[in-house]
N, C-alpha and C positions, 0 to 999 in steps of 0.2 A: 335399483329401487330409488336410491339417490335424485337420478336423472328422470324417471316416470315422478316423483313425487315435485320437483323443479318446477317440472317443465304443465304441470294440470293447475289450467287456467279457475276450475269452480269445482265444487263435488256435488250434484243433486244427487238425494238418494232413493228417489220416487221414479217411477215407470210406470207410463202408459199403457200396459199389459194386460192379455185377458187372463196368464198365467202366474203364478211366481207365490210369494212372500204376503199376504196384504200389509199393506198401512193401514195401522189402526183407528183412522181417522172417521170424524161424524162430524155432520151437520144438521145444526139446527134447521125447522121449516123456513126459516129467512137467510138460510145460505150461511149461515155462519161457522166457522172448523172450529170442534171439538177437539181438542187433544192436552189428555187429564194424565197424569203417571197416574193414578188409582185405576181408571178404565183401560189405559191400557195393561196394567196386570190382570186386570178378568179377563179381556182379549187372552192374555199369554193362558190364563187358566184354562181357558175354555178351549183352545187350539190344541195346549198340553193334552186334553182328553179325550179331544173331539179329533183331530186333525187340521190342518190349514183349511181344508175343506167347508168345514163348517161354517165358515165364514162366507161362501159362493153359495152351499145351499140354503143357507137358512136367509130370511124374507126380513126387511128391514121392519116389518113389525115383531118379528119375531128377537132377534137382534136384541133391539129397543129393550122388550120388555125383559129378556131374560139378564141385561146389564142393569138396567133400573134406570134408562134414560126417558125422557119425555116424550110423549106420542104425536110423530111427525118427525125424528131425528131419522136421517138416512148416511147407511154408511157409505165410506169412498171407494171408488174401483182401482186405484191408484195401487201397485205393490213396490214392493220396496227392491230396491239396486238388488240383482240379481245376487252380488256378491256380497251384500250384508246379510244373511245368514249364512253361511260358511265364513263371514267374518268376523261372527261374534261367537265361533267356536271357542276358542278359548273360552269363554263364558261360559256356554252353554253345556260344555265337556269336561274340561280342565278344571275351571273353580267346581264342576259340581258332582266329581267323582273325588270320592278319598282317594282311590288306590294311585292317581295320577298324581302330577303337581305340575306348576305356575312359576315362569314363561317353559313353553315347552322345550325339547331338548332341539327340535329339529321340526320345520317346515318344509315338505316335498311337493315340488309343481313343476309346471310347463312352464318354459321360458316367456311366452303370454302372461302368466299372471302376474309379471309386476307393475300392472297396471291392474291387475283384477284382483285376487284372493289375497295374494303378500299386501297389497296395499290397504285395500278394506279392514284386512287383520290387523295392520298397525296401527292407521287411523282411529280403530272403534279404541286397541287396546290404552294407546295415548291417553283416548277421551276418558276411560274409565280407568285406566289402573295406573298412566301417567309414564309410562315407557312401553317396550317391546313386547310383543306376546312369544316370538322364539328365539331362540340362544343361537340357532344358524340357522343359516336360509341356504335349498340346494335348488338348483335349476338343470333341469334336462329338454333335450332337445326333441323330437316326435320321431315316430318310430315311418320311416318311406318308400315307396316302393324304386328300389332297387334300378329300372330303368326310367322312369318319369320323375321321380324325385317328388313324385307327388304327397302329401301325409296318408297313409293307411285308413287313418280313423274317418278321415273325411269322402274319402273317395274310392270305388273300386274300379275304378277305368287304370287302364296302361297296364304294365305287362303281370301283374301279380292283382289278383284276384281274389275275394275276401274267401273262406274265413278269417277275421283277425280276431277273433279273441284267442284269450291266452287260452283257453282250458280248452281248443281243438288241438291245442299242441303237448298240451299237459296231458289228455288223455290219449294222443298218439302214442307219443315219444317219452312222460315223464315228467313230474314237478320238478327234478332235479338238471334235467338238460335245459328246457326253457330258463330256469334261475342261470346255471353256466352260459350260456347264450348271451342275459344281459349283464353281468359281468365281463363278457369277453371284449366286450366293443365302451366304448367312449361315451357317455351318455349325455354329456352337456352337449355336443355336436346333435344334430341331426343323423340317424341310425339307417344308412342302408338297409332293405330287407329284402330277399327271396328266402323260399322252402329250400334252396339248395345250399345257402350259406347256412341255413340252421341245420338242414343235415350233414355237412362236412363234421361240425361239432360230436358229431356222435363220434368219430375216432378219437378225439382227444376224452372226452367223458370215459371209452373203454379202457382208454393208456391209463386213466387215474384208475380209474375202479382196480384194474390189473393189478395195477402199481400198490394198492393195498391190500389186496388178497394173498401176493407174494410177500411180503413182511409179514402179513396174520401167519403164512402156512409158515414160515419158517423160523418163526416165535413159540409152534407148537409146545414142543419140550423147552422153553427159556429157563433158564433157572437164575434168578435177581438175584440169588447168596453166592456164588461162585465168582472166583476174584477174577478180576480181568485184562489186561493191557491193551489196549485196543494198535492197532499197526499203523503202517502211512496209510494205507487206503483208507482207515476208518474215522483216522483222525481228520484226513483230507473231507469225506464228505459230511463227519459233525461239524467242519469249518462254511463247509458250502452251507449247510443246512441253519446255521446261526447266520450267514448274509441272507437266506430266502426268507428268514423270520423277520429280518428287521428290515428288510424292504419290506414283506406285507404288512407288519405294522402298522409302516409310515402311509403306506396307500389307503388303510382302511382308515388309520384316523383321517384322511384327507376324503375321502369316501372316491379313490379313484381304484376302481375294483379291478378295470384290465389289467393293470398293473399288478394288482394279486393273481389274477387267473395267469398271465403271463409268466410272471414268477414263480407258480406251484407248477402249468402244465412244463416248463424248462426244464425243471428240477425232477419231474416223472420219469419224462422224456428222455433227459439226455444225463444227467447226473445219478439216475435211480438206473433206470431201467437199462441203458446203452452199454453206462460202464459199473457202477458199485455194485448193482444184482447180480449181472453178467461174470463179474472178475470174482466176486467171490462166491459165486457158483461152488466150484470145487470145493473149496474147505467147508463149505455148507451140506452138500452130499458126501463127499470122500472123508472127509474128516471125521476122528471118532466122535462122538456126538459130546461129550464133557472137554474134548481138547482145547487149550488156551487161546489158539487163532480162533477158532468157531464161536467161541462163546464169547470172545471183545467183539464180533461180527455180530452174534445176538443184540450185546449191548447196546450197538448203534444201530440197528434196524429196530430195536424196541423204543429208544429217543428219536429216529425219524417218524415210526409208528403213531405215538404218542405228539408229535409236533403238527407234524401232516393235517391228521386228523384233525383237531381243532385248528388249525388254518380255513383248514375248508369249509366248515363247520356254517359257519355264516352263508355261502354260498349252494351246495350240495348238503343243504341241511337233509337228506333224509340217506343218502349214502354214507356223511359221514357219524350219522346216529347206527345205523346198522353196522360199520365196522367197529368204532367203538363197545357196542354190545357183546362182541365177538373180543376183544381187547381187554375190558376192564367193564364184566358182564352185572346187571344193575344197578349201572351209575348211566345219567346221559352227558353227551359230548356237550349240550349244551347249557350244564349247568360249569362248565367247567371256563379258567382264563386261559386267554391269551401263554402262549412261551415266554416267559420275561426279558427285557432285551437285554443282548450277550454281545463282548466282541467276536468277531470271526478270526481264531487263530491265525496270524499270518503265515507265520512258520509251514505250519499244516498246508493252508493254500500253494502258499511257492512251491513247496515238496511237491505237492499232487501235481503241480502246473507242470512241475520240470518229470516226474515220472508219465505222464500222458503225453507230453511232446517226443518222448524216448519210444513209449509205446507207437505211437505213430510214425517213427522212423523203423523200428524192428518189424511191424505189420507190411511197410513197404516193403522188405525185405525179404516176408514171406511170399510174399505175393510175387515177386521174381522168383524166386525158389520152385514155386510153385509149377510158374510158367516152365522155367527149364529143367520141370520132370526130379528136382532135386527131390523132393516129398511129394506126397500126396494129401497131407494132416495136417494142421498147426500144431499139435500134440508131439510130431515128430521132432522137431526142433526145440534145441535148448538158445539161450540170449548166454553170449559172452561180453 
């Protein structure tokens, strides 16, 4: 913004257009410009109720008489810079709704507009309110086809083929995969696209979904009064689960979201689902259902439950409003915060690091075992 505002040599705000915005401009029958603030608030009045419109159909007698100008005054064809309305939003939104407030929290656009809407919006808000009209300003990149590199919105030649809008995909696939979709990828860049990179997606959206319906199911009987200890395993992945928190955190206040997606789908993938579900499978089924391993096992899949979910929450807003309801049944996930931020036990980690390194030496082991007809089961073998 810096550099576009440097480097613009004049700003005219008019355009020779048969479309847009009018300027509220009249002239006398001897050529001469009109321009009153009193007349142009009847313009804003009359726009306000009529439409922009009004001002194309209605006939410069008509005009005249209805503002109370003199007979022979004709208005201008001239409209105004495309991007002063949309840059006098702040005005026109912001000062004029209670529920909102002034400068706004955030400004979202195409990396083009910092010569178009970010700049118009600074410029009006300077002239009027004598600084910024947003508190940050974000920029993303256009969404491209995949092998021309060409932008989507502009073009349907080379190898991807329109539809683009979003709701052909939202009513395929889901409001919830299209939001994971733009979360998964880098959005200040330029966005690669094919239908086939958005439906690889759909396996990682089932690994979550999965991944929460296995804590719901086995949260069933949870009992929150019952004391608990929780073991290495448990402690290890509430350690994991306070470094996935305060990574998301930091990427959402920074609004880099792949970063969250990347960090929640790991933690499904390989930290939930590979090993923590997996390992403690057994005390989950075989274990009597009040015993002290089961129930610190609860404990932490009820604080990953509860974590997760509002992680996602921003992203997979309607998935993680449905298991939440299932979780903590008429409250929503999204009136609820963030995990507050926590150390990640080191202790816990190291433990886990050095019990998974071992596990993966004894695995190798079965797997010879296995080949030379020693067993047939992993169940058959015990670890010395």
């Amino acid at each position: 913004i810096t550099g576009t505002v440097e480097s613009r040599p004049d700003w005219c705000i008019s355009r020779q257009r048969s479309w847009g915005v009018p300027l509220p401009a009249f002239y006398t029958p001897d050529g001469q410009p009109v321009l009153d603030a009193g007349l142009i608030r009847r313009v804003a009045d009359l726009v306000e109720k009529r439409g922009t419109n009004a001002w194309f159909e209605m006939s410069d007698t008509e005009l005249a008489a209805l503002l109370g100008l003199p007979a022979g005054t004709t208005k201008g064809h001239d409209t105004l810079d495309v991007w002063i309305d949309s840059g006098v939003s702040h005005q026109a939104v912001l000062r004029r709704r209670p529920e909102l407030h002034y400068p706004a929290d955030l400004y979202l656009e195409a990396t083009d507009q910092h010569r178009g809407w970010f700049q118009s919006s600074l410029m009006t808000a300077i002239g009027i309110e004598g600084g910024s009209p947003y508190k940050t300003c974000l920029t993303h990149g256009f969404v491209v086809d995949v092998d021309t590199r060409e932008k989507i919105s502009k073009s349907a030649q080379g190898g991807y083929q329109k539809p683009t809008e979003a709701m052909h995909f939202v009513e395929k696939s889901g409001a919830d995969l299209v939001r994971l979709w733009v979360s998964s990828v880098n959005f200040t860049d330029d966005v690669p696209f094919s239908e086939e990179m958005f439906n690889r997606l759909g396996d990682s959206y089932r690994r979550i979904r999965n991944t929460l319906r296995i804590l719901l199911g086995n949260l069933h009987d949870y009992d929150a009064a019952a004391p608990t200890e929780p073991t290495a395993i448990d402690r290890w992945i509430l350690a994991r689960l306070a470094e996935v928190e305060n990574t998301c955190r930091d990427a959402y206040e920074k609004f880099e979201f792949h970063r969250v997606y990347h960090a929640l789908n790991q933690f499904c993938a390989v930290d939930l689902s590979s090993l923590y579900v997996d390992i403690t499978k057994d005390r989950m089924y075989c274990d009597a259902p009040d015993s002290p391993r089961r129930r610190a096992t609860q404990a932490a899949m009820q604080e990953i439950l509860s974590s997760l979910t509002r992680l996602l929450a921003p992203i997979l807003a309607f998935t993680a409003e449905e298991a939440w309801g299932y979780f903590q049944p008429g409250t929503s996930v999204h009136t609820q915060l963030f995990p507050a931020a926590r150390t990640a036990d080191p202790d816990a980690l190291a433990e886990g690091e050095r019990l998974l390194q071992l596990r993966g030496l004894v695995a190798q082991a079965l797997e010879k075992a296995r080949a030379d007809k020693l067993l047939t089961n992993n169940l058959q073998a015990t670890v010395t």
